[in-house]
GUTIZA-72921 format. One record per residue (C-alpha): residue number from 1; residue in three letters; x, y, z. Coordinates in pm, 1 decimal, padded with zeros to 6 digits. Example, Ala and Ser with C-alpha at 12.3 -4.5 7.8 and 13.67 -1.06 7.14 Angstrom:
<atoms>
ATOM   seq   type          X          Y          Z
ATOM     1    ALA    01230.0   -00450.0    00780.0
ATOM     2    SER    01367.0   -00106.0    00714.0
</atoms>
This chain:
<atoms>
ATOM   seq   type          X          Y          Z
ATOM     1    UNK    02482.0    01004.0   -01153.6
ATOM     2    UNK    02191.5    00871.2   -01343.7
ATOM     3    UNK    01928.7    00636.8   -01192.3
ATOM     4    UNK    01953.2    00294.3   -01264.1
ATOM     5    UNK    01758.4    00157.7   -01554.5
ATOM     6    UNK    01750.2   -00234.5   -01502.4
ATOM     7    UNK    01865.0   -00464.2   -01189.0
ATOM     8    UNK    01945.9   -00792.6   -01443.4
ATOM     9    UNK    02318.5   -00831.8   -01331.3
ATOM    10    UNK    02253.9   -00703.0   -00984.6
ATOM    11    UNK    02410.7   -00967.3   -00743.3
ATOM    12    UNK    02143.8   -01030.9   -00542.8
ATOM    13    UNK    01869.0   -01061.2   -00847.4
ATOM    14    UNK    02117.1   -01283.0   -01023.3
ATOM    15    UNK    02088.4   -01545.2   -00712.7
ATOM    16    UNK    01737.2   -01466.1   -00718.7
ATOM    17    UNK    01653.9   -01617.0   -01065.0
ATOM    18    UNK    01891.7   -01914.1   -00978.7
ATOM    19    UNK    01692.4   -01976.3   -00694.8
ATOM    20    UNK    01386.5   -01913.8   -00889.1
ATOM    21    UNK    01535.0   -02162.8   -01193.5
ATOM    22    UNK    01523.8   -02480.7   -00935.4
ATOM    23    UNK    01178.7   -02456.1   -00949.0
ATOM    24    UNK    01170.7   -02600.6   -01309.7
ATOM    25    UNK    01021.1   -02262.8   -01477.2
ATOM    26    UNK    01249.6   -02044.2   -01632.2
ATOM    27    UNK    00936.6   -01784.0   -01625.6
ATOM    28    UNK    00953.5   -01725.7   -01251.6
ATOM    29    UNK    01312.7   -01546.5   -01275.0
ATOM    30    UNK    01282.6   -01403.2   -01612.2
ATOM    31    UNK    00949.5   -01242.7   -01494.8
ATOM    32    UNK    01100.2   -01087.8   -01175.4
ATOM    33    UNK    01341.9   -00935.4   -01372.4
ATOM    34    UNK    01155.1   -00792.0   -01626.3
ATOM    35    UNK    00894.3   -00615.9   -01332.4
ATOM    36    UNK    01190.1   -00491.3   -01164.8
ATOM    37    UNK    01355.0   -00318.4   -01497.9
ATOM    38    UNK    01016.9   -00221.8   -01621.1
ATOM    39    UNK    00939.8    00020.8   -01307.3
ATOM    40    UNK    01299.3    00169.2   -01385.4
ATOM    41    UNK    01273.5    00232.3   -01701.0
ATOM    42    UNK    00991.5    00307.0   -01781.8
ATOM    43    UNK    00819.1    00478.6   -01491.8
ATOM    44    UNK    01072.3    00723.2   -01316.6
ATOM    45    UNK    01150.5    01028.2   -01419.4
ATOM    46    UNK    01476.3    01228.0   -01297.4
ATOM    47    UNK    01354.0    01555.1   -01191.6
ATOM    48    UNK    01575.9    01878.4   -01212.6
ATOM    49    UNK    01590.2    01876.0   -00826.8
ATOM    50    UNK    01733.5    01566.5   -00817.7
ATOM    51    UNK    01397.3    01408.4   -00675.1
ATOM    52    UNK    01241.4    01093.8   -00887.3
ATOM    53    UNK    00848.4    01084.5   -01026.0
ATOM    54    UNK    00704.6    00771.4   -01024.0
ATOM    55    UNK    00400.0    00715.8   -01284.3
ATOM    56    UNK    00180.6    00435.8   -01149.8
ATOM    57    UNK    00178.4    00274.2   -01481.3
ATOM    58    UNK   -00099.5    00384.5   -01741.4
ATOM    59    UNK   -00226.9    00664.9   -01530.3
ATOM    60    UNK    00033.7    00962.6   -01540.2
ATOM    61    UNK    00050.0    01051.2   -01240.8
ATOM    62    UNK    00227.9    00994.2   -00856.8
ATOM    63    UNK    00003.1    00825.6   -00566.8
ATOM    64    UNK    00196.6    00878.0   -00260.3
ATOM    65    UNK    00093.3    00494.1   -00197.8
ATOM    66    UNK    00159.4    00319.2   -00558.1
ATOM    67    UNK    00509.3    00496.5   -00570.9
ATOM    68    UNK    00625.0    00353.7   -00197.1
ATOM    69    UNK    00493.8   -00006.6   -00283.1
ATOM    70    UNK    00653.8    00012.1   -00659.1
ATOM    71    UNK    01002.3    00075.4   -00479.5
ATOM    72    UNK    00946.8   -00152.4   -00192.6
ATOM    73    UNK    01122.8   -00478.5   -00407.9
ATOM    74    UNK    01454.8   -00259.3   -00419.9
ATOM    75    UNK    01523.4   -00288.0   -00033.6
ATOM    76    UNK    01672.1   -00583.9   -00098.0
ATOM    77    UNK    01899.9   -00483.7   -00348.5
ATOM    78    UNK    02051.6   -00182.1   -00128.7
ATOM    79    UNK    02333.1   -00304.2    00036.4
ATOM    80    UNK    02626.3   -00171.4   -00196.7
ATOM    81    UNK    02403.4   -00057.6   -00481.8
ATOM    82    UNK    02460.7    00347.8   -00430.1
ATOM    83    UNK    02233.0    00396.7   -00718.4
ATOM    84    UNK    01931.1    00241.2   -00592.3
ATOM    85    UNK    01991.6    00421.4   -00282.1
ATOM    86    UNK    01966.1    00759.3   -00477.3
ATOM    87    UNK    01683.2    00638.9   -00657.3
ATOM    88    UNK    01484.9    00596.9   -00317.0
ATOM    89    UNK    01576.9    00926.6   -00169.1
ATOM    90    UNK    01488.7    01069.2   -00480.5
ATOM    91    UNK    01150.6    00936.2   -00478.5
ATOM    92    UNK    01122.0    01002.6   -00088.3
ATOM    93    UNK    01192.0    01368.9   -00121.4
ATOM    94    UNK    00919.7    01431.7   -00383.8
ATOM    95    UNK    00763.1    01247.1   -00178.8
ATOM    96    UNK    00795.4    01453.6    00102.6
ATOM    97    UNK    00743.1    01768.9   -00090.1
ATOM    98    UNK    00416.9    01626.1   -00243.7
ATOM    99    UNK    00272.4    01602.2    00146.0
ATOM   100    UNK    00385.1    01926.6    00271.7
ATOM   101    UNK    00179.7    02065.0   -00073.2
ATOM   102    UNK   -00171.0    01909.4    00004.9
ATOM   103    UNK   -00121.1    01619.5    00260.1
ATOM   104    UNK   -00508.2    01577.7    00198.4
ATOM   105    UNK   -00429.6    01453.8   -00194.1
ATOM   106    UNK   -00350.7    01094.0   -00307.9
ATOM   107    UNK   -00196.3    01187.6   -00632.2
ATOM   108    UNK    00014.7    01455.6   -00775.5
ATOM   109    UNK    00186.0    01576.3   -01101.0
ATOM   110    UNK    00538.5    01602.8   -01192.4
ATOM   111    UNK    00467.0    01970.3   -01267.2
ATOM   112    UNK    00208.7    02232.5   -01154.8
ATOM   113    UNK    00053.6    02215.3   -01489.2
ATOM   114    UNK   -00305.6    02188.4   -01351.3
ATOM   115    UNK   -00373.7    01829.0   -01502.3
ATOM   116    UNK   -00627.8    01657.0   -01287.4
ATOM   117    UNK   -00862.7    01286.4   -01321.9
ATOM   118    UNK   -01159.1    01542.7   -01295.4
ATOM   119    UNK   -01057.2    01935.3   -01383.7
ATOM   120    UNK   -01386.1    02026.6   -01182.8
ATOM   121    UNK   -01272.8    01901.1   -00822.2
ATOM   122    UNK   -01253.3    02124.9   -00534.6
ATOM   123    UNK   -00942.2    02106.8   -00532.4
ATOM   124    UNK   -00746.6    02395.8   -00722.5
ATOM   125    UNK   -00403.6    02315.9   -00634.0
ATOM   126    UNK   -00216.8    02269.5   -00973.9
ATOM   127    UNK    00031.6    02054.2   -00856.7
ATOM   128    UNK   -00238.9    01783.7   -00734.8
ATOM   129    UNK   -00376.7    01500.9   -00995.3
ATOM   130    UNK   -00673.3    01376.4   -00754.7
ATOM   131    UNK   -00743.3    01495.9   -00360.2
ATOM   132    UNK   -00887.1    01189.1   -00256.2
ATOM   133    UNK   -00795.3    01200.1    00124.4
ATOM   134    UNK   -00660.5    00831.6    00255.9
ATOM   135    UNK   -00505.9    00769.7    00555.4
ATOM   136    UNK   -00283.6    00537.0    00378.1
ATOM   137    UNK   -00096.1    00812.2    00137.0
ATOM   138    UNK    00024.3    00937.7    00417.7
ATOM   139    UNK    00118.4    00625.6    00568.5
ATOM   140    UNK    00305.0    00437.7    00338.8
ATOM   141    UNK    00579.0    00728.4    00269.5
ATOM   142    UNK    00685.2    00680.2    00594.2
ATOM   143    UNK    00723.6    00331.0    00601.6
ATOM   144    UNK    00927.5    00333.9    00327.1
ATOM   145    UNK    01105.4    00645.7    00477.6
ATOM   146    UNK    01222.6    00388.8    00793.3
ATOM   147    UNK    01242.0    00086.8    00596.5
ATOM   148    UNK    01526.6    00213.1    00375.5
ATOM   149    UNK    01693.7    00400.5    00684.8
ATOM   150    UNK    01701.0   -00010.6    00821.5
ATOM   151    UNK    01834.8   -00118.5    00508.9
ATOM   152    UNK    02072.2    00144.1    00427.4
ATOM   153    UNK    02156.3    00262.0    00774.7
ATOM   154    UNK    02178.3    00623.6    00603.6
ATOM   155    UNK    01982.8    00916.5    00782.4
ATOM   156    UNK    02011.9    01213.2    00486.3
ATOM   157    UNK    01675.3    01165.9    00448.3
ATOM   158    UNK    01562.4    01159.0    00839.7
ATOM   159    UNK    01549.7    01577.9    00848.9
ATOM   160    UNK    01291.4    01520.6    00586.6
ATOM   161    UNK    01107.2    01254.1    00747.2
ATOM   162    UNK    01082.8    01398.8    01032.1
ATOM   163    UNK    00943.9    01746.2    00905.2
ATOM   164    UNK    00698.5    01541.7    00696.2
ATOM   165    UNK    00581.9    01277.5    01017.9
ATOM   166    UNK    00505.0    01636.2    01232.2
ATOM   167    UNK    00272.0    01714.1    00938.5
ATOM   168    UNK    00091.8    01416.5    00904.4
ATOM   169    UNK    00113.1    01372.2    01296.3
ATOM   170    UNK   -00111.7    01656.2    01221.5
ATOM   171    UNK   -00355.3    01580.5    01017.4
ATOM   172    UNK   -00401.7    01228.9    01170.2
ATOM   173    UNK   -00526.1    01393.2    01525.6
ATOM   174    UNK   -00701.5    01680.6    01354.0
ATOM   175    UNK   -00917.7    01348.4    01192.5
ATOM   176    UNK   -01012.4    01203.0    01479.5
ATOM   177    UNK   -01217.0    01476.1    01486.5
ATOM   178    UNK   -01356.6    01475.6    01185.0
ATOM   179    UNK   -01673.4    01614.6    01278.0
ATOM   180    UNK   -01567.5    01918.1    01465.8
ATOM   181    UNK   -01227.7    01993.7    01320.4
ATOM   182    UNK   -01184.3    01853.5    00977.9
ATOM   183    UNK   -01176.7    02177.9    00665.6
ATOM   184    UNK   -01144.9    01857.9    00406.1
ATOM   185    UNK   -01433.0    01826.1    00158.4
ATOM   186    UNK   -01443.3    01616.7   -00179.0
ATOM   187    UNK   -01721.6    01628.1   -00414.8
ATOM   188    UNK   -01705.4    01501.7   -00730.3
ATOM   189    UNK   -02000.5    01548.6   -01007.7
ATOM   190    UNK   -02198.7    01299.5   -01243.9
ATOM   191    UNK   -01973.2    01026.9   -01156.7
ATOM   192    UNK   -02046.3    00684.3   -00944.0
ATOM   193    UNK   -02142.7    00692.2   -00578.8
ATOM   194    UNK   -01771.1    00570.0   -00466.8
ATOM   195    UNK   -01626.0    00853.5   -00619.3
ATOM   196    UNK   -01744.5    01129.8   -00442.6
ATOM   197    UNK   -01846.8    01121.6   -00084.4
ATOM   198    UNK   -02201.9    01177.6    00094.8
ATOM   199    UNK   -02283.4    01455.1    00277.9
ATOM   200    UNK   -02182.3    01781.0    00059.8
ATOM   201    UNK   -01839.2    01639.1    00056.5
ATOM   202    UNK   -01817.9    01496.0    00433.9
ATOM   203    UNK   -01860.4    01188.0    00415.3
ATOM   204    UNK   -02086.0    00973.8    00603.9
ATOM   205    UNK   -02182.8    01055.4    00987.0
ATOM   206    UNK   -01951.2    00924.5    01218.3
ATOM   207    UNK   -01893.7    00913.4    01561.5
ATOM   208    UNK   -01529.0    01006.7    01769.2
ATOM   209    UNK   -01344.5    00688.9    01882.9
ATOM   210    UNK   -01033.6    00801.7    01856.9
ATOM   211    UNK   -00957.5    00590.1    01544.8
ATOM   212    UNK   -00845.9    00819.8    01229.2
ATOM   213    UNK   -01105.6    00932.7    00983.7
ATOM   214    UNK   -01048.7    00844.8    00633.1
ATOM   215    UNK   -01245.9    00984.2    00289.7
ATOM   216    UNK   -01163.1    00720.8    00062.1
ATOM   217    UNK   -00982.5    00355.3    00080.0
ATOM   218    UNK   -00690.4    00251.3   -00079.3
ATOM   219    UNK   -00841.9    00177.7   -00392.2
ATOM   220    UNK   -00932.6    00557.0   -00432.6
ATOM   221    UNK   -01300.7    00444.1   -00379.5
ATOM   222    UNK   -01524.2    00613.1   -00126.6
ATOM   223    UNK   -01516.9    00469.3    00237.8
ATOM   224    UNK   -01911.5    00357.6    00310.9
ATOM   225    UNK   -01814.3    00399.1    00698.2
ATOM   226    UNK   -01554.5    00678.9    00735.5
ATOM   227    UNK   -01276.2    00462.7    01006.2
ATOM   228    UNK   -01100.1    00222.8    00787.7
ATOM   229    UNK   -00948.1   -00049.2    00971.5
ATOM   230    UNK   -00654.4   -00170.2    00817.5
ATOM   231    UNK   -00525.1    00208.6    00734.0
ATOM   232    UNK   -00578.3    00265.5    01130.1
ATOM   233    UNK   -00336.2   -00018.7    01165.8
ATOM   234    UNK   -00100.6    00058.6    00879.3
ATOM   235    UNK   -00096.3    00447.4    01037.4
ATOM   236    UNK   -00006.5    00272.1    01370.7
ATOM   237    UNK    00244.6    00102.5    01220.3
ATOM   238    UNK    00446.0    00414.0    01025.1
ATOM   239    UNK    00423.1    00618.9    01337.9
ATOM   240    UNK    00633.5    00260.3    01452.7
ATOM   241    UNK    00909.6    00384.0    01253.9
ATOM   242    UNK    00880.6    00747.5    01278.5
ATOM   243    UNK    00943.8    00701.2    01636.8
ATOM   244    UNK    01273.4    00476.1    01611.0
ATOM   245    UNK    01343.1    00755.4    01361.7
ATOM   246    UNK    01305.6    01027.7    01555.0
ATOM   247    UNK    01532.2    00870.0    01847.0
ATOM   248    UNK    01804.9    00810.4    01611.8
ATOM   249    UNK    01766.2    01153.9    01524.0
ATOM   250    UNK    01756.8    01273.0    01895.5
ATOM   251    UNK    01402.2    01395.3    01873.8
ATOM   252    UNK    01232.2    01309.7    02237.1
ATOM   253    UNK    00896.3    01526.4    02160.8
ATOM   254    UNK    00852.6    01338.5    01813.6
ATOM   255    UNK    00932.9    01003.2    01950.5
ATOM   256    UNK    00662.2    01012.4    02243.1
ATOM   257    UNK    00396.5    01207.6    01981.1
ATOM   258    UNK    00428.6    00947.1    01741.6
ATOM   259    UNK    00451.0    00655.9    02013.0
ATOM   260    UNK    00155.5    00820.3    02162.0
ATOM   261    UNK   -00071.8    00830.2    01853.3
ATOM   262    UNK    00005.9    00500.1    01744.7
ATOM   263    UNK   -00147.7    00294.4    02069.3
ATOM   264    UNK   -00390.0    00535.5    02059.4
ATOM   265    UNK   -00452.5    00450.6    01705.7
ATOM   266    UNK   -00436.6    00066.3    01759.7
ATOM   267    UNK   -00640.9    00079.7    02133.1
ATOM   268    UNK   -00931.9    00238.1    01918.9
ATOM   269    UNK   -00897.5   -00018.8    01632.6
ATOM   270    UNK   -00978.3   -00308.5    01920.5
ATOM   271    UNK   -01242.6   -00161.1    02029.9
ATOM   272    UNK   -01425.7   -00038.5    01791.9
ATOM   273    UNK   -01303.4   -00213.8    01498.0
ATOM   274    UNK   -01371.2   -00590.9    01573.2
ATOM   275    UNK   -01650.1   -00710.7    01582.3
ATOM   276    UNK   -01769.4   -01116.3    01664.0
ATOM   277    UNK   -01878.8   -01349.8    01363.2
ATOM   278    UNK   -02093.5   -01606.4    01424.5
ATOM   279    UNK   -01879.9   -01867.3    01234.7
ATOM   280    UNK   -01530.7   -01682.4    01276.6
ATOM   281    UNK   -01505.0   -01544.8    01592.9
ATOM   282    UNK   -01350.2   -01188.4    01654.5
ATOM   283    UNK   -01228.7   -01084.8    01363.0
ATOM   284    UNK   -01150.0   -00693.6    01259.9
ATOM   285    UNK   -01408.2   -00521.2    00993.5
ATOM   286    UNK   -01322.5   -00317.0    00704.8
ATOM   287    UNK   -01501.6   -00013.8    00804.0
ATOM   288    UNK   -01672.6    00095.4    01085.6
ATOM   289    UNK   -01859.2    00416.5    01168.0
ATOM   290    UNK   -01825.1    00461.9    01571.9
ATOM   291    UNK   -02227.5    00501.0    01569.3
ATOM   292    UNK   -02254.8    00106.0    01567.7
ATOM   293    UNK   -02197.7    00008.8    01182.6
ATOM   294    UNK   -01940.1   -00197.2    01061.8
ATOM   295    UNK   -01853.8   -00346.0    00737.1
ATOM   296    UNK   -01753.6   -00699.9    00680.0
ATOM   297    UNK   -01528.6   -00745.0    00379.8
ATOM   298    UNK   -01224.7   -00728.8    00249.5
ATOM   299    UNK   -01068.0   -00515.1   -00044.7
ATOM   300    UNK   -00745.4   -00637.7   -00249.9
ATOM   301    UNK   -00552.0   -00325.2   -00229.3
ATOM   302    UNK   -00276.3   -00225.8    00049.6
ATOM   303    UNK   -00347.5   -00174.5    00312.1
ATOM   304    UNK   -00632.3   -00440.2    00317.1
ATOM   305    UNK   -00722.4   -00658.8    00675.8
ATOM   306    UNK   -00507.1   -01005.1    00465.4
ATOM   307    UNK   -00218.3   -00744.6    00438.8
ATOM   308    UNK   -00194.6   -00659.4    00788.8
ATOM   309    UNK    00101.3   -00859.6    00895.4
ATOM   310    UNK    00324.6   -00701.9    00620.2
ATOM   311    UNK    00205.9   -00290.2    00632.7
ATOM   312    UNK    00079.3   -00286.1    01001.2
ATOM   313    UNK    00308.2   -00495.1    01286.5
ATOM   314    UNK    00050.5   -00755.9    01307.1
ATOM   315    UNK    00166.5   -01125.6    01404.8
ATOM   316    UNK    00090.2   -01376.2    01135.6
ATOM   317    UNK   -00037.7   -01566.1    01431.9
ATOM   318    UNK   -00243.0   -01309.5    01585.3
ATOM   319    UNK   -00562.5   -01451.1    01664.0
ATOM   320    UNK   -00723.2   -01186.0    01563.3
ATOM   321    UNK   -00587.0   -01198.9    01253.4
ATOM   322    UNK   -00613.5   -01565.3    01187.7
ATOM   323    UNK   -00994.8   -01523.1    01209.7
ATOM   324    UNK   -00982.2   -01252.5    01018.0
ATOM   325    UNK   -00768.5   -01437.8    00794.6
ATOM   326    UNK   -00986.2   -01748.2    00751.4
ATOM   327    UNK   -01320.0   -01495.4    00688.2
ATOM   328    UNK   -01184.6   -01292.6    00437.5
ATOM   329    UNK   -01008.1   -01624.8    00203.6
ATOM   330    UNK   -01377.8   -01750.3    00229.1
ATOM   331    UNK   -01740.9   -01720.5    00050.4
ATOM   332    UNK   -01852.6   -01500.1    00348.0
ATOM   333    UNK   -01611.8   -01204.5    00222.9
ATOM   334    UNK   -01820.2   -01040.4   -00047.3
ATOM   335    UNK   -01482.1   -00949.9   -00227.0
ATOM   336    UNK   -01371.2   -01353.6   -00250.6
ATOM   337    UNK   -01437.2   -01535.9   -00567.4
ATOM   338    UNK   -01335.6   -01893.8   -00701.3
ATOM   339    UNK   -01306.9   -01970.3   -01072.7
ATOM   340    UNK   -01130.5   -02212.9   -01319.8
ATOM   341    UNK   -00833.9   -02004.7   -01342.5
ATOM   342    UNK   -00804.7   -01865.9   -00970.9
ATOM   343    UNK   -00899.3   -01791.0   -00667.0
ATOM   344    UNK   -00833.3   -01479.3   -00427.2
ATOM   345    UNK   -00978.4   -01125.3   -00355.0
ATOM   346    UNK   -01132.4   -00849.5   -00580.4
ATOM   347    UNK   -01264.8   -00507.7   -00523.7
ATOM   348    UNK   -01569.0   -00324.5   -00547.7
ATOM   349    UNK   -01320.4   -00103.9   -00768.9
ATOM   350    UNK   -01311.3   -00345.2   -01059.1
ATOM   351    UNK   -01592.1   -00604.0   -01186.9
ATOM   352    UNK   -01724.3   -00836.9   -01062.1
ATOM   353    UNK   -01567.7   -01174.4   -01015.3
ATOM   354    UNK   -01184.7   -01038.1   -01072.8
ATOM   355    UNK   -00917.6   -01210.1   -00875.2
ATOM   356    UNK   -00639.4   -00906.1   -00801.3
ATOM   357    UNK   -00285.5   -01029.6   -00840.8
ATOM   358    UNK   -00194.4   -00819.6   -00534.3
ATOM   359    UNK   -00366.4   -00993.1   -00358.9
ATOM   360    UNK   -00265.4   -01332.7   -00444.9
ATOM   361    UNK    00101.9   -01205.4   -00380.8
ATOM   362    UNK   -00000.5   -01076.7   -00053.7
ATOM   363    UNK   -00209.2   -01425.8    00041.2
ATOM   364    UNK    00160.6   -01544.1   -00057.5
ATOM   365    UNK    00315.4   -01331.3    00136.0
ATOM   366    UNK    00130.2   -01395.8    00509.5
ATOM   367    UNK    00156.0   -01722.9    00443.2
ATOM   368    UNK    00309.6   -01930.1    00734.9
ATOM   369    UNK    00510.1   -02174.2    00467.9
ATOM   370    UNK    00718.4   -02170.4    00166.4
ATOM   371    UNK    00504.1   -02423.1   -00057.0
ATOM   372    UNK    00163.8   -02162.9   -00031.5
ATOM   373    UNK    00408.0   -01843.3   -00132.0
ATOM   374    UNK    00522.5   -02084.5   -00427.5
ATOM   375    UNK    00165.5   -02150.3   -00501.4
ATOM   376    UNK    00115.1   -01804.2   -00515.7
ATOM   377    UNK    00365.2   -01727.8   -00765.5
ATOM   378    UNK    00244.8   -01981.8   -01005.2
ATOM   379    UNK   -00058.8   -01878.1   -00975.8
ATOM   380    UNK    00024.2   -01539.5   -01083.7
ATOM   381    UNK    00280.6   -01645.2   -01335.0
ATOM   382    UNK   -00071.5   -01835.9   -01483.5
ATOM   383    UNK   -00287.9   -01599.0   -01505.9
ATOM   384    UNK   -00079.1   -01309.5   -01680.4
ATOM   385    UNK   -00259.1   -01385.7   -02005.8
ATOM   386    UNK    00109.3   -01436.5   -02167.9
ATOM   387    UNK    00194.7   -01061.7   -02096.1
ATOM   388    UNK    00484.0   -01133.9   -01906.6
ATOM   389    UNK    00314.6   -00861.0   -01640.5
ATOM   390    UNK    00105.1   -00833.4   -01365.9
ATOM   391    UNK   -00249.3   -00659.8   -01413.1
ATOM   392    UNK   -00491.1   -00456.7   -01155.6
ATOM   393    UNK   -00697.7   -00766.5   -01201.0
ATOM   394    UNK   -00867.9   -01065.5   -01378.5
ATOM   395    UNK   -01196.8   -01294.9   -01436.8
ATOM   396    UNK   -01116.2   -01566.7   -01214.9
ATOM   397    UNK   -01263.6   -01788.3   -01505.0
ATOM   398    UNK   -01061.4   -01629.9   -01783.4
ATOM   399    UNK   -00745.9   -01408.5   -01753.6
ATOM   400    UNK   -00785.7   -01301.3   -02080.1
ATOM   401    UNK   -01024.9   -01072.0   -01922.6
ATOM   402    UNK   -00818.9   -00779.8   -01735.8
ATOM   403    UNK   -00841.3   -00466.1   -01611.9
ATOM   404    UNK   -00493.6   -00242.5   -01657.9
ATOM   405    UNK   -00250.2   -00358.9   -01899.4
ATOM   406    UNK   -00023.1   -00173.2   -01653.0
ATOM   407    UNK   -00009.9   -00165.6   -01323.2
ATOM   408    UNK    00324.4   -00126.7   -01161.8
ATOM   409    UNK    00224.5   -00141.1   -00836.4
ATOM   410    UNK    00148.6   -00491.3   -00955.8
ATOM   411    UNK    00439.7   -00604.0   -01096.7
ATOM   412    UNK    00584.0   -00455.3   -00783.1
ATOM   413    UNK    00401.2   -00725.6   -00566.5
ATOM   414    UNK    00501.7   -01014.4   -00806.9
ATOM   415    UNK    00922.4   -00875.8   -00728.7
ATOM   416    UNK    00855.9   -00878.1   -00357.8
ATOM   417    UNK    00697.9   -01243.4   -00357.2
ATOM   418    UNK    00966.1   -01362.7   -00588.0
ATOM   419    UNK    01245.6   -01298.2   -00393.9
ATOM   420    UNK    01087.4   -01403.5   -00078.0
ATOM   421    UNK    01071.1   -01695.8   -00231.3
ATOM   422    UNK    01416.4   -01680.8   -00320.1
ATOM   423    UNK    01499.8   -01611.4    00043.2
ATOM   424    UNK    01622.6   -01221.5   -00120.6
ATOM   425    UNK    01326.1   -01082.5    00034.7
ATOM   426    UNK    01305.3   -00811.2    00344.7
ATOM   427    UNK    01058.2   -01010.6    00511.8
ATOM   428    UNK    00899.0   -00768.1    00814.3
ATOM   429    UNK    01088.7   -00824.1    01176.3
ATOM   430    UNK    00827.4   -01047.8    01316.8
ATOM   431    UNK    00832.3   -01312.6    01080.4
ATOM   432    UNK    01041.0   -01580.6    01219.2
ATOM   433    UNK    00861.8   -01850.2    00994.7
ATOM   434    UNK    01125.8   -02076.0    00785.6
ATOM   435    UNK    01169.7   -01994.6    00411.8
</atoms>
């Protein structure tokens, strides 16, 4: 059976754009469906396995992140749709195989044809596009891995999941050590300081806290302080699910490791990755160092601190997170910008003064009411530039101005807030706000 190729006449899409339609813009609905179809046709490719590759968009190759998030909109369409289902576990099990080749690389080929961003990495593995070591690759597999298992109720993929949660189990203690025990080293020539990291390939000094070192954030650019918060809490949260996994699977030894780890993982996070603004209170910083530095900002990729309610079992109404909340959607977050056409978070990653649609869908997204995640999704229907897509991001003065012409992880983020707002969404177990 072939994977599916577009979701138009898919039951719960077609309520979806009806939904969508009652809010007087026939845009909203037709662009859900045409990000949903565009990621299945024109970035999977049926292996001769029977796993899926999963292009990011105009890069060719699979991040172990950007592939989970570009098939996160599809939970919702599971129930009864065999062929999604397939279409998961097919990108799950190159998934999994992708981990147990290098779990230190972000990004990967379909082939071991040697193709690389930079042929003169360390790294000689010919099946890896880019060893950029973040906590989050390894994190976001498995929350996809235990969100479809409670969508789906089907465990053929849990022998899998479980083989590929004792390896990253791994890695994750071996880099709370980083110091001591960590072999992983990533230097990159004449290129810009956040894509290579300090120290002959270290990374910059840091001190054990028990939180989980990471190389590089989710926007593949070099951590300044080498304990990035939100990935601590996102790693927390997908050794959640590995451990209801592992119980449905019988596995007591993987259930308390994982358990174990995670309060570990989100014990060290509180104390060493908050810190007390004078004007917000205790919020959590982007990156700290466990020698006394810590970085306040915010970045608009996944996992980022405004995400934390939907990749890292954080309450919306966390206090913690509510300060954090109100610092990063304001001036004092470096990353924030205001302009004509919109307002919301960038990256050091892109130019200056870019909004990232992302993150717009993910403001959308922790929002505690439906008329803010309907803002949202105006917003981003406004400032496509009349592509009918999403983009990495955009002058908050002139959408004209973007970087990516595409970005599926994007489009994927536009899906997800559409059919929240069409009450189609898998909104996380904790949110018990109305629609």
């Amino acid at each position: 059976m072939g994977f599916p190729t577009s979701v138009k006449d898919h039951p719960v899409v077609e309520r979806a754009v009806r939904c969508l339609d009652d809010l007087g813009d026939p845009r909203l609905g037709e662009t859900l469906v045409r990000c949903l179809d565009d990621t299945l046709a024109r970035t999977i490719r049926a292996l001769p396995d029977g796993t899926a590759f999963v292009v990011t968009g105009d890069i060719p190759a699979m991040w172990l992140r950007d592939s989970s998030t570009q098939m996160m909109p599809y939970l919702a369409l599971l129930q009864e749709d065999t062929g999604l289902q397939e279409l998961l576990l097919a990108v799950l099990r190159r998934q999994f195989r992708y981990i147990a080749l290098d779990p230190y690389a972000n990004a990967f080929n379909a082939e071991p044809d040697g193709h690389a961003h930079d042929p003169d990495d360390l790294c000689a593995n010919p099946w890896v596009w880019e060893e950029k070591y973040e906590v989050d690759s390894l994190a976001f597999p498995l929350l996809l891995a235990h969100r479809f298992w409670a969508a789906t109720g089907r465990t053929d993929h849990l022998a899998g999941a479980l083989r590929t949660a004792r390896t990253v189990i791994e890695v994750w203690r071996r880099e709370q050590d980083h110091e001591g025990l960590s072999p992983y080293r990533f230097r990159r020539r004449d290129c810009p300081p956040g894509d290579t990291l300090a120290g002959e390939g270290r990374g910059t000094p840091v001190g054990r806290t028990g939180m989980t070192w990471s190389g590089f954030r989710p926007s593949d650019d070099a951590c300044r302080y080498g304990y990035n918060v939100p990935a601590n809490l996102c790693a927390a949260a997908a050794l959640d699910g590995v451990a209801e996994l592992a119980g449905a699977a019988s596995d007591l030894e993987l259930t308390v490791s994982a358990s174990r780890l995670a309060a570990e993982l989100r014990a060290a996070t509180l104390r060493h990755g908050t810190v007390r603004h004078p004007e917000f209170g205790l919020i959590y910083a982007y990156e700290v160092d466990g020698l006394g530095n810590a970085l306040l900002m915010d970045d608009a990729n996944m996992p980022g601190l405004l995400s934390l309610p939907l990749v890292a079992n954080v309450s919306p109404t966390d206090p913690v997170y509510l300060a954090t909340r109100r610092f990063v959607l304001s001036p004092a977050n470096p990353t924030w910008y205001r302009g004509s056409a919109a307002e919301g978070i960038g990256s050091p990653h892109t130019p200056d003064e870019h909004v990232w649609p992302i993150a717009i869908a993910v403001r959308g997204l922790t929002g505690t009411s439906r008329a803010e995640r309907v803002a949202a999704l105006r917003t981003l229907l406004a400032t496509d530039a009349g592509t009918g897509q999403m983009h990495e991001s955009f002058h908050k003065d002139d959408p004209g101005r973007f970087t990516r012409p595409w970005f599926s992880w994007a489009n994927a983020m536009y899906a997800e807030l559409a059919l929240d707002v069409a009450q189609a969404g898998t909104r996380p177990l904790w949110d018990s706000t109305p629609r």
